[in-house]
C-alpha positions in Angstrom: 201.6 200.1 -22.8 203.8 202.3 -21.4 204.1 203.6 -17.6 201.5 206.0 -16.7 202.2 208.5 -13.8 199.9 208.8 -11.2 199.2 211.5 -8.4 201.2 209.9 -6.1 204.6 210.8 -8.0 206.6 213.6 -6.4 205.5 217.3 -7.7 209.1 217.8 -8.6 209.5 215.0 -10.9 206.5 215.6 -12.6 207.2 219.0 -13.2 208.9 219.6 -16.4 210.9 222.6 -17.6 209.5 224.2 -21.2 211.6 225.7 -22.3 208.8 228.7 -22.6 209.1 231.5 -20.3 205.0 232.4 -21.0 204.8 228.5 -19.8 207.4 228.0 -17.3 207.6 224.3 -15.6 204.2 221.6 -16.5 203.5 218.1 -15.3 203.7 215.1 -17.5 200.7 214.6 -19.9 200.1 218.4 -20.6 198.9 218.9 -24.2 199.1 222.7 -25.2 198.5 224.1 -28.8 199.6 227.4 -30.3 198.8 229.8 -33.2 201.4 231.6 -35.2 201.7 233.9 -37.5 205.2 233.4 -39.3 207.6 230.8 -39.5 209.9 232.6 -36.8 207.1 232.4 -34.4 207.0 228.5 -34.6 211.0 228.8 -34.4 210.6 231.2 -31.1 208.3 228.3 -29.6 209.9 225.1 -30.5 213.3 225.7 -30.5 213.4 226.3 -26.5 210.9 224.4 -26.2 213.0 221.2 -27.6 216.3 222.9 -25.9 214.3 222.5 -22.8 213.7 218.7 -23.2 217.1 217.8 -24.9 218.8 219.4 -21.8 216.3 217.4 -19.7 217.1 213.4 -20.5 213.6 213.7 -22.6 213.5 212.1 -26.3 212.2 214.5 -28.5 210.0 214.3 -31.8 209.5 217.0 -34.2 206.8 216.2 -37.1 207.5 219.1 -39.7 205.8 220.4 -42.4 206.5 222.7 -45.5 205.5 225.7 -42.4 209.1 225.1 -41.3 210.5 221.7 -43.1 213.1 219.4 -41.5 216.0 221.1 -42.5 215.3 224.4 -41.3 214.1 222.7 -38.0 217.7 221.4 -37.5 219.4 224.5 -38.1 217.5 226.7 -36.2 218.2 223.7 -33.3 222.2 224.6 -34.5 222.0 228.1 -33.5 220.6 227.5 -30.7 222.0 224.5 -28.9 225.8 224.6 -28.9 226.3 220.8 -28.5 223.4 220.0 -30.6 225.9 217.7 -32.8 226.0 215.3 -29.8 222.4 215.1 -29.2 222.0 214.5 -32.7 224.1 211.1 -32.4 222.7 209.8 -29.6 219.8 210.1 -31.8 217.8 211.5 -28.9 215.9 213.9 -31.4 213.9 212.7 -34.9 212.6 215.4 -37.5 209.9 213.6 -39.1 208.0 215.0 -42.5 204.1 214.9 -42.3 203.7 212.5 -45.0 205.4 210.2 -43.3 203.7 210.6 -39.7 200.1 212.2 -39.5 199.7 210.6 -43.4 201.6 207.7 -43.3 200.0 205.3 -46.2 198.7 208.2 -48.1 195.5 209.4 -45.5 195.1 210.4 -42.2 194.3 207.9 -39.6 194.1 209.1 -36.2 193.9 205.8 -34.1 196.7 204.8 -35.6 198.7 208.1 -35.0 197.5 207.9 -31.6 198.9 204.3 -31.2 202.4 205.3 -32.7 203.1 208.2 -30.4 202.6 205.6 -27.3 205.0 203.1 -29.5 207.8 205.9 -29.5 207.5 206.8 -26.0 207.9 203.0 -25.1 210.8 203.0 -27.4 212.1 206.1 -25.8 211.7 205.0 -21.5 213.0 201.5 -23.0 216.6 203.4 -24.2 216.5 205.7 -20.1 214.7 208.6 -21.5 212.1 210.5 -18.6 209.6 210.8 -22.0 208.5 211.9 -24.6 208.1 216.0 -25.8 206.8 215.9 -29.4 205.1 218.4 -31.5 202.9 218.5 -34.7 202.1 221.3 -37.3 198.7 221.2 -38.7 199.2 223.4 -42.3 198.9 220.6 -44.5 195.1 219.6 -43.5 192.9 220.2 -45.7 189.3 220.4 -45.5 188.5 216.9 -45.8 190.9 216.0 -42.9 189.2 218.4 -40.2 186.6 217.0 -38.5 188.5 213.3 -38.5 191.4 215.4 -36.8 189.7 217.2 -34.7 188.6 213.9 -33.4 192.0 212.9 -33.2 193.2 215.9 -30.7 189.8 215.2 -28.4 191.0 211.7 -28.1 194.4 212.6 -27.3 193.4 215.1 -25.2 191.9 212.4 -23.3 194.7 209.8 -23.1 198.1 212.1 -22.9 197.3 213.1 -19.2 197.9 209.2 -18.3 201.3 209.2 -20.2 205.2 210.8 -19.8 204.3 212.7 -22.6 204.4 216.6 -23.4 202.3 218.1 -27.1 202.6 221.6 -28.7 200.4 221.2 -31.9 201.5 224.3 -33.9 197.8 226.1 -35.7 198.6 229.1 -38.3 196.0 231.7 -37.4 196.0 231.8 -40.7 194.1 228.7 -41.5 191.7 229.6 -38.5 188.6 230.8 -38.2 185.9 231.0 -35.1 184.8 227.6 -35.4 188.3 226.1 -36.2 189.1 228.3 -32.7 186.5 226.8 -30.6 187.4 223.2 -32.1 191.2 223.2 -31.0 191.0 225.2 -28.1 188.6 222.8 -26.8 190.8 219.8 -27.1 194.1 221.4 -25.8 194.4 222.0 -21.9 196.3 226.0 -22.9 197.2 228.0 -25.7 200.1 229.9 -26.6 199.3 233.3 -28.3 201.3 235.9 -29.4 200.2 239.5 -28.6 201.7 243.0 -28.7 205.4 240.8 -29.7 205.1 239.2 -26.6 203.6 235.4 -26.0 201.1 234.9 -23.7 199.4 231.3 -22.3 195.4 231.5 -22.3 194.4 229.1 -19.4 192.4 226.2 -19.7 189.4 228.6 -17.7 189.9 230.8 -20.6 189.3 228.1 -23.4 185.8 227.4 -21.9 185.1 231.0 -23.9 182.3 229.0 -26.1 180.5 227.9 -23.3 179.1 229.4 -20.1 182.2 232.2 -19.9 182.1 233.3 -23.2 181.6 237.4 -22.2 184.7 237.2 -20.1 187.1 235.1 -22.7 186.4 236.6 -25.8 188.3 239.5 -25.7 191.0 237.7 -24.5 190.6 235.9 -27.9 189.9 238.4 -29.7 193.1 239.0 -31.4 193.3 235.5 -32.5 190.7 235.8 -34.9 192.7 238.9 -36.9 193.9 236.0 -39.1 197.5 236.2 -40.8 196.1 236.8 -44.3 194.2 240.0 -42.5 197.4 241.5 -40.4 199.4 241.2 -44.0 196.5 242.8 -45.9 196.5 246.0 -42.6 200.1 245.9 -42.9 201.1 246.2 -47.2 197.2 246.3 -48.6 196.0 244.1 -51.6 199.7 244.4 -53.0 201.1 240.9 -53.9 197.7 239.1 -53.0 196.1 236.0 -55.0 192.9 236.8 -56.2 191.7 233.8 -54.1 193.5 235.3 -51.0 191.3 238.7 -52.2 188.2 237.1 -51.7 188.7 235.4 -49.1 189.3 238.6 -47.1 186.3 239.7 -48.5 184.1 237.0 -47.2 185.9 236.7 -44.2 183.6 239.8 -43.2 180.4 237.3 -43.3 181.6 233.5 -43.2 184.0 231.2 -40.9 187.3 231.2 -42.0 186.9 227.7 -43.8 183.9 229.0 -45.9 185.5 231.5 -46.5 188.7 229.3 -48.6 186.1 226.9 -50.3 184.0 229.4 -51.6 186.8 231.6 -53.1 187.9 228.5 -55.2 184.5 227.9 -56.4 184.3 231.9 -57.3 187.4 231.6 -59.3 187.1 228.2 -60.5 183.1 230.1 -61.8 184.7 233.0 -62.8 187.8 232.4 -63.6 189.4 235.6 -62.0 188.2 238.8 -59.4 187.6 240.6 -62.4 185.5 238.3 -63.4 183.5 237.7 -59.8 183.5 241.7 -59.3 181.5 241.7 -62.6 178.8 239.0 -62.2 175.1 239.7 -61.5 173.2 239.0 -58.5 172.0 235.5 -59.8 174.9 234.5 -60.9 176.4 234.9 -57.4 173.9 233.5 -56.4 174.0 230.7 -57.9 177.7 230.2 -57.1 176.7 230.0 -53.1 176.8 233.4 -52.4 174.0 234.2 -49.3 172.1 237.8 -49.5 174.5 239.1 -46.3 177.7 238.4 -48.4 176.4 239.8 -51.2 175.2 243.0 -49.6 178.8 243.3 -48.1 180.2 242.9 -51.8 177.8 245.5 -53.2 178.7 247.7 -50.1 182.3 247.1 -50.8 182.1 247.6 -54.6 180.5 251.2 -54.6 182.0 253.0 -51.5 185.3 253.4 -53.5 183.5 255.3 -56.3 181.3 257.2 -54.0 184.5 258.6 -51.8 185.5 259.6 -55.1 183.0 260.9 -56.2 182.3 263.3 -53.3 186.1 264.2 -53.3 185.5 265.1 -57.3 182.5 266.9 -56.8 183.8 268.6 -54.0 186.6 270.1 -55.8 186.8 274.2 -57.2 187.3 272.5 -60.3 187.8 269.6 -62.7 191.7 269.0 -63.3 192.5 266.3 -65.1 191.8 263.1 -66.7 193.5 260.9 -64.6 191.0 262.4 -61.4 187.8 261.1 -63.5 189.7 257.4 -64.1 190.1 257.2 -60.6 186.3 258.6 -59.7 184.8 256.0 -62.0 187.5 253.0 -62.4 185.9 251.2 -59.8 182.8 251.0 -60.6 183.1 250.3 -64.8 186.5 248.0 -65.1 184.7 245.3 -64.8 181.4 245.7 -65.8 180.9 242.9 -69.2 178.8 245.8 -71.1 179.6 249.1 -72.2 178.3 251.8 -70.3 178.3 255.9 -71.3 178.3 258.1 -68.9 178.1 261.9 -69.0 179.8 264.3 -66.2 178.2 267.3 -66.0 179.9 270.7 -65.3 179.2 274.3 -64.6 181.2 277.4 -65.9 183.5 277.1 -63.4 184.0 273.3 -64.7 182.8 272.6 -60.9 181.4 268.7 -61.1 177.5 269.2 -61.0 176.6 265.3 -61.9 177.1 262.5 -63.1 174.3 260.0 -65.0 174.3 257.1 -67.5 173.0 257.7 -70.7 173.1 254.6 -72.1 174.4 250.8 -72.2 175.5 248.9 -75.3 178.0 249.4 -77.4 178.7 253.1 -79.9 178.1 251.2 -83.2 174.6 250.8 -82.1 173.8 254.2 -80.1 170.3 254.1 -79.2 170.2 258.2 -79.2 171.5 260.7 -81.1 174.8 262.8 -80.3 172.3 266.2 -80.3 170.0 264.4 -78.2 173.2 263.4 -75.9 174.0 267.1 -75.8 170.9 268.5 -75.3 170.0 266.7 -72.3 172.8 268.9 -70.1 170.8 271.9 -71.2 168.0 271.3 -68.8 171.1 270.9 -66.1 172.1 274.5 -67.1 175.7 272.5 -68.2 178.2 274.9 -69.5 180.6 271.5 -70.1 180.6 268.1 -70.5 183.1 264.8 -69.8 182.3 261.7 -71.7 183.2 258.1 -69.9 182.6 254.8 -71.5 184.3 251.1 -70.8 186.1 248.7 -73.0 185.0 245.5 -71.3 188.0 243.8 -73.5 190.0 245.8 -71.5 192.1 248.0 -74.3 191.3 251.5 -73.8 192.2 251.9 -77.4 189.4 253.8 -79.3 188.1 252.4 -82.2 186.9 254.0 -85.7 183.3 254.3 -84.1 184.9 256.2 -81.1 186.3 258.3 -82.6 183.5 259.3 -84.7 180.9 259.7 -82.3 183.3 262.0 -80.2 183.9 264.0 -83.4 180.3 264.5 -83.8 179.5 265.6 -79.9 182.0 268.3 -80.2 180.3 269.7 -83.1 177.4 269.2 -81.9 178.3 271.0 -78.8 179.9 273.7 -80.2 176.9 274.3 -82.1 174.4 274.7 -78.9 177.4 276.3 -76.9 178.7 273.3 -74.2 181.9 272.7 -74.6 183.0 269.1 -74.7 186.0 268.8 -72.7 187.6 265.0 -73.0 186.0 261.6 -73.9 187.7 259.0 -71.4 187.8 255.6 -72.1 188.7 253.1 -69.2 189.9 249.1 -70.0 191.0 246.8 -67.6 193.6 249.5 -65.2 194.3 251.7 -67.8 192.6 254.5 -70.2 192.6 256.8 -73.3 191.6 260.3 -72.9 190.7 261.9 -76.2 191.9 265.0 -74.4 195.9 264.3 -73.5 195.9 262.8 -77.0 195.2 265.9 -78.2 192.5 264.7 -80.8 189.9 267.3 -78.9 191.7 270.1 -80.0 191.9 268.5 -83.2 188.2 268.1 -83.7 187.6 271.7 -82.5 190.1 272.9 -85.2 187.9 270.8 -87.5 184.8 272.1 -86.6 186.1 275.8 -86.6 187.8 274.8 -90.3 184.6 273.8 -91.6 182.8 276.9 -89.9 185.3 278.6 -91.9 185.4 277.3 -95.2 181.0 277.7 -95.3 181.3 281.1 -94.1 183.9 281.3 -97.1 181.6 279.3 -99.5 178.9 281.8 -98.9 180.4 284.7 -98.6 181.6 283.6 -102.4 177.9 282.4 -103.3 177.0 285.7 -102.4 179.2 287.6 -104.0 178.6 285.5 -107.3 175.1 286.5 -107.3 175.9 290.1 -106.8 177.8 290.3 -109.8 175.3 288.5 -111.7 173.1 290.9 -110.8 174.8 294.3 -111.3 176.0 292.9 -114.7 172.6 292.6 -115.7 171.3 295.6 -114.7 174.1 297.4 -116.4 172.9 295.3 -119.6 169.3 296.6 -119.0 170.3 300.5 -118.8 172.6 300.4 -121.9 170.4 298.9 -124.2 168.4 301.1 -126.5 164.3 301.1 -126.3 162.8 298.8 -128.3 161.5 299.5 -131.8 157.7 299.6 -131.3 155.9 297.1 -133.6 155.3 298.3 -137.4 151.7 298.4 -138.4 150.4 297.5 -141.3 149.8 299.6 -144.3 146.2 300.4 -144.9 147.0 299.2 -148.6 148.8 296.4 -147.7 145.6 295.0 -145.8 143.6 295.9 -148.3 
């Protein structure tokens, strides 16, 4: 075992410079942890922080991970630490991979992690070192390792304070929720936390925040929580952002960070995209794991877009253009699995008056007639009309059918006086409007072709019949009388 201080050993050399100015000087055995955010915050944290113990006849082990591999360790040391060469020969400074530290044989084992440290700072006061300052980064557990290393730190926690040993354990805020919060802040003595660009050191009184002084500590905390994947998402929006990482925002609103990673790979690995979640029903959720306050959130979250739009539509002196209806109503049909028509409602001013769904299925088996379709904005006192249906394949293309039944509402409309003004159909991100492809226009030059040619028709029906007419009356006045019958002679009948 190695040499254990004891409170009899001078304050001054148990003190120990950090290298941290949010720290300042600590006494053998401290075990701190901190969160980052980026890989330059664990940089502006360890690389003084090793300067510190390098300068200070410490040995000094640095257990890396793909966060901020070996490599990159040593050459931010480099920049740092003009004679770093010399420290590096004397060997008094090991970068150390993960795999071959916390799981050495292929598993985590923390007794014997535990039990290796205290071998390495024998090895280190047996070659005139004052200790041993090591750190770990924590990114690579998964799931399955958390509870068996959050045993790990307690035990630690327990035996550092006997040994000349000094512990930063690096946590991404990232990979932390509350309850991943309340497990390592209560098996570290501080943490380091970086707020408003500067780092500050949350006192061991503080980290009692999920006990009897939780009032006072958690807003103190309370930044903590605001997890990397959330500042990015404030910062740049959804752009660049895995569908997983999507939902996991999106259930971070409900569930501990943790939940909230395993149940966005069981969404996708259900539903194979956000698409494809955004579109299932409420029992298939459901079935998926998804509690009733989640789902409320989700619903909540699916329809406010399209009701902001709506109300900014509506609110409008007029309709404008196409691409204002796709946004209005791409939220709420891209992913719907059905096809839905909807009909958007306008006045003679082409102000929005409503929207409602007529029908769902698909336009090669309309349940209602185009006239019937048209007629119903006559009770709404509808001087025009938008069409909006989905492609749930996601081509907006229009089919045969399509184009059809938009052929048909325009006549039919221009027959009881609404004017059809675009058919819009939305797939996937994208849509066709009937309009800017000019093929309304078109169908109204049909219709006013056809209006033509049977005004034409019967105007020549007509004037067929006339002539028939007049050309037999003029055969009726020009023919003589008719001879009256002969009778027959009296001898003749005799």
């Amino acid at each position: 075992m190695a040499p254990k201080d004891t409170l009899q050993t001078p304050l001054e050399e148990r003190a120990r410079k950090t290298g941290i100015d949010a720290l300042g000087a600590v006494p053998w055995g401290t075990h701190l942890c901190s969160f980052y955010d980026t890989k330059q915050d664990l940089i502006d944290i360890l690389v003084p922080y090793f300067k510190a113990g390098l300068e200070n006849n410490e040995f000094c082990m640095w257990v890396t991970s793909e966060q901020l591999n070996g490599e990159e360790a040593k050459q931010a040391m480099i920049k740092a630490v003009p004679d770093f060469a010399r420290y590096l020969r004397r060997r008094q400074i090991e970068f150390i991979p993960h795999t071959e530290w916390y799981l050495k044989g292929g598993a985590f084992k923390g007794k014997r992690v535990i039990n290796a440290w205290i071998d390495k700072l024998n090895q280190a006061l047996a070659k005139g070192y004052d200790g041993l300052r090591l750190t770990g980064n924590t990114s690579w557990l998964e799931e399955k390792d958390w509870t068996s290393f959050t045993d790990y730190e307690e035990a630690i926690d327990n035996v550092i304070g006997e040994y000349r040993m000094l512990a930063v354990c690096s946590y991404s805020l990232h990979e932390c929720g509350t309850s991943e919060l309340i497990d390592v802040m209560g098996n570290h003595q501080s943490a380091l936390v970086r707020r408003k660009g500067k780092w500050e050191l949350i006192e061991s009184s503080e980290r009692k925040w999920a006990g009897e002084n939780q009032e006072t500590t958690v807003p103190a905390i309370s930044e903590i929580r605001l997890t990397l994947l959330q500042r990015r998402f404030l910062k740049s929006g959804l752009e660049g952002i895995s569908d997983q990482k999507i939902l996991e925002l999106l259930f971070s609103l409900v569930l501990l960070h943790r939940e909230c990673r395993q149940l966005a790979k069981e969404c996708l690995k259900r539903f194979e995209s956000l698409s494809g979640f955004l579109a299932a029903s409420p029992q298939e959720l459901e079935r998926v794991g998804i509690t009733p306050h989640c789902m409320f959130c989700i619903k909540l979250l699916h329809e406010l877009p399209a009701e902001i739009l709506k109300k900014k539509i509506i609110e409008q002196s007029f309709y404008k253009s196409s691409k204002e209806v796709f946004d209005y109503l791409y939220y709420s049909m891209r992913d719907l699995n059905k096809e839905v028509l909807k009909a958007i409602y306008l006045n003679s001013r082409n102000q929005i008056i409503d929207t409602v769904n007529l029908f769902e299925g698909t336009l090669e088996s309309i349940p209602i007639r185009p006239r019937e379709i048209v007629e119903g904005a006559i009770k709404r006192g509808t001087a025009a009309i938008i069409f909006v249906h989905n492609h749930p394949s996601g081509d907006p293309a229009p089919s045969k059918s399509d184009k059809q039944f938009t052929r048909d509402l325009i006549f039919v409309g221009n027959i009881i006086q609404i004017k059809v003004l675009d058919h819009i159909i939305i797939g996937g991100d994208s849509y066709f409007s009937f309009a800017d492809e000019g093929l309304i226009n078109k169908y109204e030059l049909d219709f006013l072709n056809l209006k033509i040619r049977r005004v034409s028709d019967s105007r020549a029906s007509y004037s067929k019949d006339s002539l028939a007419s007049r050309q037999r009356r003029r055969r009726f006045i020009s023919s003589p009388p008719p001879k009256p019958p002969s009778l027959p002679s009296l001898a003749t009948t005799r």
